[in-house]
Kinemage of the C-alpha trace (Angstrom):
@kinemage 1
@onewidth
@group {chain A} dominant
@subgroup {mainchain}
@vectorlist {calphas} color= white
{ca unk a 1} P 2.812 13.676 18.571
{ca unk a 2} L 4.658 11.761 20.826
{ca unk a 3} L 2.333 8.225 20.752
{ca unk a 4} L 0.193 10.103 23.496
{ca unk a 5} L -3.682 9.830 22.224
{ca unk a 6} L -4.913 12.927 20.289
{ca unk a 7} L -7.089 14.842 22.451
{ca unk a 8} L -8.256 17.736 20.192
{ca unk a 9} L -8.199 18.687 16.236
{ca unk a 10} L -8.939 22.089 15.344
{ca unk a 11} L -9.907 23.849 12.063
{ca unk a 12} L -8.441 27.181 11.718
{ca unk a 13} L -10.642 29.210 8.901
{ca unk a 14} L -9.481 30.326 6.086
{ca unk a 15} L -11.446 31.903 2.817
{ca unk a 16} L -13.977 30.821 1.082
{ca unk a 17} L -14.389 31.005 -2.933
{ca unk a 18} L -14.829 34.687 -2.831
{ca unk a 19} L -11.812 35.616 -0.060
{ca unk a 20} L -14.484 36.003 2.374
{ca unk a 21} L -13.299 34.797 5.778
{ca unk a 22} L -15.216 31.380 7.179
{ca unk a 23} L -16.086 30.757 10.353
{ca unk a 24} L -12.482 31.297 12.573
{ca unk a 25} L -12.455 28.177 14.793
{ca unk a 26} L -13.715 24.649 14.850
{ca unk a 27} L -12.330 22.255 17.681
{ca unk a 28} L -13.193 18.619 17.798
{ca unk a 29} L -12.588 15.565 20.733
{ca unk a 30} L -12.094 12.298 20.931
{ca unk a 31} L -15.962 10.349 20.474
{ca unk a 32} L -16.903 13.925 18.570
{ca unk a 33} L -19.190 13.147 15.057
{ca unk a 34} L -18.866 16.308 13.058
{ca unk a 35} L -21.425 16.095 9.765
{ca unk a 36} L -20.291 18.419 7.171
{ca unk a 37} L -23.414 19.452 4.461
{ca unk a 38} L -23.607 21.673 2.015
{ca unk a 39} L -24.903 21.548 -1.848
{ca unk a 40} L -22.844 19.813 -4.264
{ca unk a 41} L -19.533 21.439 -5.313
{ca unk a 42} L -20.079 23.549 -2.715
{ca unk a 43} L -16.544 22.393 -1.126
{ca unk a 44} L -17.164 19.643 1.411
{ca unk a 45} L -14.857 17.608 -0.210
{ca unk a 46} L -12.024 20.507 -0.049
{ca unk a 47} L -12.663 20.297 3.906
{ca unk a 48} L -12.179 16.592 3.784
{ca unk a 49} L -8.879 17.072 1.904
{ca unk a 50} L -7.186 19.801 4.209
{ca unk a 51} L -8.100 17.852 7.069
{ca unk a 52} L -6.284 15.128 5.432
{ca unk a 53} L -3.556 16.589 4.547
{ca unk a 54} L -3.425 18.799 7.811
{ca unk a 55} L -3.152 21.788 5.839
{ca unk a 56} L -0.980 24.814 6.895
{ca unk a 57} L -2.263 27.756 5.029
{ca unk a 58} L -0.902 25.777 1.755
{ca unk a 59} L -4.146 24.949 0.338
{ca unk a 60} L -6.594 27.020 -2.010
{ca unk a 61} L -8.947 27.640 1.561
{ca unk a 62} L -6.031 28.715 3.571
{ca unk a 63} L -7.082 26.961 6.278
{ca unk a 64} L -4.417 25.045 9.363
{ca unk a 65} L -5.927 22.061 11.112
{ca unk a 66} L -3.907 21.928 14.771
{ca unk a 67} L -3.478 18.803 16.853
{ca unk a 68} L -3.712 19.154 20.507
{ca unk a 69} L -3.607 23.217 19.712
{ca unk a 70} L -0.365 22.965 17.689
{ca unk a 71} L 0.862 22.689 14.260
{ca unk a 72} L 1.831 19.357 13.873
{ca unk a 73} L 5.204 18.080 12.862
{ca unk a 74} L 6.511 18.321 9.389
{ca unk a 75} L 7.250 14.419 9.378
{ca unk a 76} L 3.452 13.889 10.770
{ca unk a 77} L 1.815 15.728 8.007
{ca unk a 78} L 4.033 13.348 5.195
{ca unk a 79} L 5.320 9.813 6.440
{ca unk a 80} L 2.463 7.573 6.063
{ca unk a 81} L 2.892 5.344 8.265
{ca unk a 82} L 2.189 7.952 10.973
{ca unk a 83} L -0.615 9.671 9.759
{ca unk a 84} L -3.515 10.711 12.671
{ca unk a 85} L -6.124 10.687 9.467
{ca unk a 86} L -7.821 8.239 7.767
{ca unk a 87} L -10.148 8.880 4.941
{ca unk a 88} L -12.917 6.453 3.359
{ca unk a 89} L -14.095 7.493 -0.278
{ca unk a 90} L -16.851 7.610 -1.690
{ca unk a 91} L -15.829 4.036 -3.442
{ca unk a 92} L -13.994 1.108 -2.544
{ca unk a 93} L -12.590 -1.518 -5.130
{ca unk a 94} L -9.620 -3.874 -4.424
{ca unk a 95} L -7.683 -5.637 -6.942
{ca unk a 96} L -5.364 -7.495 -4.600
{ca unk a 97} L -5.960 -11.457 -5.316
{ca unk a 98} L -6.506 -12.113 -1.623
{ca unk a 99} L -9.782 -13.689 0.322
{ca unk a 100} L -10.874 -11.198 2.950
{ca unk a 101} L -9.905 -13.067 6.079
{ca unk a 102} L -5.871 -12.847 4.410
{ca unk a 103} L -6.188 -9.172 3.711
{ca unk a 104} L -7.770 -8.233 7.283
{ca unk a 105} L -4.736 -10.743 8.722
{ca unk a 106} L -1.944 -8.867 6.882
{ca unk a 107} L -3.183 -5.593 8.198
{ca unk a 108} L -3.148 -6.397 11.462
{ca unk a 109} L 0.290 -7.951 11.021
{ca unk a 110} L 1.003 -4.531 9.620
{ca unk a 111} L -0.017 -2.822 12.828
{ca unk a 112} L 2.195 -4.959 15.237
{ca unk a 113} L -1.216 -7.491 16.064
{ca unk a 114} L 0.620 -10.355 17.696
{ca unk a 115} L 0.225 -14.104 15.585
{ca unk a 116} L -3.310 -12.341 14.370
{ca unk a 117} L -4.834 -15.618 13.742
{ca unk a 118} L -4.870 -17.479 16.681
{ca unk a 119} L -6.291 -15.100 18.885
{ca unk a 120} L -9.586 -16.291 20.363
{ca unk a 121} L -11.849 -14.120 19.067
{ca unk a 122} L -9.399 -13.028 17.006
{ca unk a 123} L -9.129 -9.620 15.807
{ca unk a 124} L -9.618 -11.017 11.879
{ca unk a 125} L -13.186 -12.852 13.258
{ca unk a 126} L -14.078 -8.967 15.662
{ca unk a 127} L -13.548 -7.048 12.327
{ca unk a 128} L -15.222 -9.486 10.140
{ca unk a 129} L -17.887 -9.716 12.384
{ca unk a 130} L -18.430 -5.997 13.020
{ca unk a 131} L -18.406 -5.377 8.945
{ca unk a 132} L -21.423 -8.244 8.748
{ca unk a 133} L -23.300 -6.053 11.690
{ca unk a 134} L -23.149 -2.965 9.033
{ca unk a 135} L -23.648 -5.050 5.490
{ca unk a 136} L -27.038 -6.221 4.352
{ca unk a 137} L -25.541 -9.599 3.281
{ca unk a 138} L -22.665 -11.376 4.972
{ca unk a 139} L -19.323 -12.620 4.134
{ca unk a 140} L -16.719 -14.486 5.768
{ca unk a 141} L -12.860 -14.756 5.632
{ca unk a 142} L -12.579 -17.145 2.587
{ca unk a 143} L -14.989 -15.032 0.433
{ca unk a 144} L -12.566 -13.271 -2.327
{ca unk a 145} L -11.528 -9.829 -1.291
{ca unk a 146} L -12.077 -8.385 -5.067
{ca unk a 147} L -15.536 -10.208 -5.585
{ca unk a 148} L -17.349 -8.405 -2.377
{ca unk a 149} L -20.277 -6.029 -3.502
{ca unk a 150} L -19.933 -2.217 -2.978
{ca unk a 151} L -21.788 -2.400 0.602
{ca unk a 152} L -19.772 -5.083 2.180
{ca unk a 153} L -16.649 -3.568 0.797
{ca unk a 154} L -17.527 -0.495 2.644
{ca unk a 155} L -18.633 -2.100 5.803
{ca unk a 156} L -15.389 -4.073 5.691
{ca unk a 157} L -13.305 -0.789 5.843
{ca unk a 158} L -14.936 1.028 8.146
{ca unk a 159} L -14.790 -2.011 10.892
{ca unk a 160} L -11.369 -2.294 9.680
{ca unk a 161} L -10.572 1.299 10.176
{ca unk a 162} L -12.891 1.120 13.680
{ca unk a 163} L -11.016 -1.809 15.132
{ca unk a 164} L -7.411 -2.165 13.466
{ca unk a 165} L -6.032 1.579 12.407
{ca unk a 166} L -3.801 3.450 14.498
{ca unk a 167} L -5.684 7.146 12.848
{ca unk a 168} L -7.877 8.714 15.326
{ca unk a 169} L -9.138 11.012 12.961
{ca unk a 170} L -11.415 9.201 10.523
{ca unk a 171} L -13.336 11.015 7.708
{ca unk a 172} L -16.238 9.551 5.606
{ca unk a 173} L -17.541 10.700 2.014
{ca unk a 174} L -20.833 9.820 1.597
{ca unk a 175} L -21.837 7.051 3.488
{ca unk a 176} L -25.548 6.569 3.034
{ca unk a 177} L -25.480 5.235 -0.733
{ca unk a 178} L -23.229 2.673 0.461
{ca unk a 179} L -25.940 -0.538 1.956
{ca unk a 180} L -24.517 -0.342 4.961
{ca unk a 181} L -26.301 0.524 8.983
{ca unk a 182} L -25.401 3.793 9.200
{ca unk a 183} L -26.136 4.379 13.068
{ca unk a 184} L -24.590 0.697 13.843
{ca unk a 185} L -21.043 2.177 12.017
{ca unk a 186} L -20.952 5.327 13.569
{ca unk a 187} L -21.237 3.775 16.925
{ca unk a 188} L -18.422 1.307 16.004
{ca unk a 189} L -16.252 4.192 15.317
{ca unk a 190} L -17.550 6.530 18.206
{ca unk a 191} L -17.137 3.623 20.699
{ca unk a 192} L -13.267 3.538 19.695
{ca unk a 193} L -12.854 7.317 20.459
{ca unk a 194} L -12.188 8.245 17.652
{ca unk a 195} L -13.299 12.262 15.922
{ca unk a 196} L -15.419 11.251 13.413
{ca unk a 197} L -16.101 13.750 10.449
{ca unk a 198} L -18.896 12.771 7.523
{ca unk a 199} L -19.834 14.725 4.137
{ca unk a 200} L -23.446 13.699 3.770
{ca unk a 201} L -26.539 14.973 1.996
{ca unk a 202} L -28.694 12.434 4.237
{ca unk a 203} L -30.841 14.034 7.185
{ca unk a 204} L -30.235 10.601 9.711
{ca unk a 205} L -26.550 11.219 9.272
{ca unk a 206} L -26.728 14.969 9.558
{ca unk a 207} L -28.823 14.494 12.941
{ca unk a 208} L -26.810 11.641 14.114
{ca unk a 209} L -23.756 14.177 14.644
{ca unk a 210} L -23.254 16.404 17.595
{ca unk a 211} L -22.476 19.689 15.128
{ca unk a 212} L -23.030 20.347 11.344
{ca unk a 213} L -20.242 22.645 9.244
{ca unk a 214} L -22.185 24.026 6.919
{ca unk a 215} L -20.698 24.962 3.770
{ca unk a 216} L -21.324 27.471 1.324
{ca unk a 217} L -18.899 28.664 -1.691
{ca unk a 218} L -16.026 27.205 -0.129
{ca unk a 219} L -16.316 27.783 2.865
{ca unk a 220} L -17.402 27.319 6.795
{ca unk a 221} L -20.630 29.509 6.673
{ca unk a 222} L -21.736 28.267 10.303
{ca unk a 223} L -22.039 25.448 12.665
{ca unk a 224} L -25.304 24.198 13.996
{ca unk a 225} L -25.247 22.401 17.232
{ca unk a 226} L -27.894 19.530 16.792
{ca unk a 227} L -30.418 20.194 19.529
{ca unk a 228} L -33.584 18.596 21.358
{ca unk a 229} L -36.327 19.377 18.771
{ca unk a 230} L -33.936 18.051 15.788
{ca unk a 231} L -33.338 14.786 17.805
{ca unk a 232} L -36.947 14.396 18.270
{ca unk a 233} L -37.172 14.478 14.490
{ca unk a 234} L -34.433 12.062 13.992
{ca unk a 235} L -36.480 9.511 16.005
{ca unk a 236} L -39.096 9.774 13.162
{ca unk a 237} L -37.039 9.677 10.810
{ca unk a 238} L -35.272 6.852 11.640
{ca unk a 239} L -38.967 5.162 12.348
{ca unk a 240} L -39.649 6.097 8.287
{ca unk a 241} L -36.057 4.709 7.119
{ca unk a 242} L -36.376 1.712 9.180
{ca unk a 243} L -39.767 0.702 7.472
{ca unk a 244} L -37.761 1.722 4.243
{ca unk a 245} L -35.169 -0.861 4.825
{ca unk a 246} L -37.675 -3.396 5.737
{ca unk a 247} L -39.861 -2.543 2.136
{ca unk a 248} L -35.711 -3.214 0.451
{ca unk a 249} L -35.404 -6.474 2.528
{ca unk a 250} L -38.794 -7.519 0.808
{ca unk a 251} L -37.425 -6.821 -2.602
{ca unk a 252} L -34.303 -8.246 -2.086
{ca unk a 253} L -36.015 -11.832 -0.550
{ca unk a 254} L -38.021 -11.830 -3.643
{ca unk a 255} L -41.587 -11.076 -1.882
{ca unk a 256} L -44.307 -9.288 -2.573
{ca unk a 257} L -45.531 -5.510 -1.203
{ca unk a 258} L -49.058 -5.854 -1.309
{ca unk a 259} L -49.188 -3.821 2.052
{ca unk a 260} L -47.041 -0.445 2.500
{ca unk a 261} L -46.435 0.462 6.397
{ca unk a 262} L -48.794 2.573 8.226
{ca unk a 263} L -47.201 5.979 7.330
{ca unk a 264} L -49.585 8.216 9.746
{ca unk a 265} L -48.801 6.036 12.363
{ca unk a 266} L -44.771 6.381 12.030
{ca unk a 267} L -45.200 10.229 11.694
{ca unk a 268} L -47.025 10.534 14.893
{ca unk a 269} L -50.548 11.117 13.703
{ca unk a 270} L -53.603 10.532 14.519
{ca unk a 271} L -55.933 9.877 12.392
{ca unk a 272} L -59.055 10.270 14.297
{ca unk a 273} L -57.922 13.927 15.634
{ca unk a 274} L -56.076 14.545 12.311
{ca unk a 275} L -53.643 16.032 14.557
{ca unk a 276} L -49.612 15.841 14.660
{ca unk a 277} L -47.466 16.300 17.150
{ca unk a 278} L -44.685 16.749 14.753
{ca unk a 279} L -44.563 19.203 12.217
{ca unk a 280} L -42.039 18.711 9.024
């Protein structure tokens, strides 16, 4: 890579657990969201790791990820500071003694940000702000780094990661136990052109991508292409997980559910017909 913005990454198969070739090409572009399911210790997280290390047939799967269509450079795939991945884990704990609004500044000083502080709005107050859009409860820049709960940590990353890092490859384990408005961060990410891919067991997420890798004893079984009857049942489901969050919001305010949401009414049915339009 030559500083020119990464167009393409591909996914070359490899094997699966039992030498069994997986599925022989996956390409992804810039604004892509790739969901990647599959039952636990099935090898999701294997994926997650050759893309991050941009394997070259040197990993137990034997898969090559390409950039553009080519193997990328030896010093890409090992000197940090050049890396076209960045990964968010499935936890985030800092230990640095540093309010948030001094760690987000230091970053950006870290990626060339001109005087990040003075900038009106500046890019500490956009990423701040975009990580209170995702987090249940807000923060702001003099709230310690190391005392922000497991939500807002993660929120705080991926707005970081949205708005401030140079990767334009960004993978995600698990994102839905995290507190955090799922649809609100991948549009974040998305809107920065970035290839998104996501190991989930959550059926919003799943939907929300354009493809699903599928995984199954190691390997790339198939890829479903997310089509017009599975995004009408993504509009009900996020009607259901919407009322969800509102029931949490209750609890977490300290009030009473004496009434639960009309449930019928979300799925689409009607009571009077005892009919549905959807069927689960």
């Amino acid at each position: 890579m030559t500083g020119a913005p990464l167009r393409s990454l591909t996914i070359l198969g490899g094997r699966d657990k039992a030498g069994r070739p997986e599925v022989g090409e996956v390409t992804l572009r810039a604004g892509d969201v790739a969901c990647i399911v599959g039952p636990t210790g099935s090898g999701k997280s294997r994926l997650l790791a050759d893309i991050e290390c941009l394997a070259q047939g040197d990993t137990p799967s034997g898969r090559r990820i390409l950039i553009d269509g080519a193997e990328p450079e030896t010093a890409l795939r090992f000197a940090a500071h050049r890396k076209p991945v960045a990964q968010l884990s499935q936890t985030m704990t800092f230990v640095v003694d540093l309010t948030v609004g001094e760690f987000v500044a230091m970053h950006a000083r870290c990626r060339g940000v001109p005087d990040p502080g003075s900038r009106v709005p500046s890019i500490v107050a956009a990423v701040i702000a975009g990580a209170n859009d995702l987090s249940g409860e807000p923060f702001g820049p003099d709230d310690a780094l190391a005392e922000l709960s497991g939500g807002q940590s993660r929120a705080l990353m991926i707005a970081d990661t949205a708005l401030l890092s140079a990767s334009p490859v960004v993978l995600i384990d698990e994102i839905e136990n995290a507190g955090i408005d799922r649809r609100r961060a991948l549009d974040l990410l998305v809107g920065e052109e970035k290839i998104v891919l996501i190991s989930t067991h959550d059926p919003i997420l799943a939907l929300l991508g354009q493809r699903r890798l599928v995984i199954r004893n190691g390997g790339i079984a198939e890829v479903i292409a997310t089509g017009p009857d599975e995004r009408a049942s993504l509009e009900i489901l996020a009607r259901l997980d919407r009322a969800l969050l509102d029931l949490r919001e209750r609890l977490r305010a300290g009030r009473r559910i004496d009434h639960l949401p009309d449930w019928p009414a979300l799925l689409g049915i009607d009571k009077e017909r005892e009919t549905t339009p959807w069927t689960p």
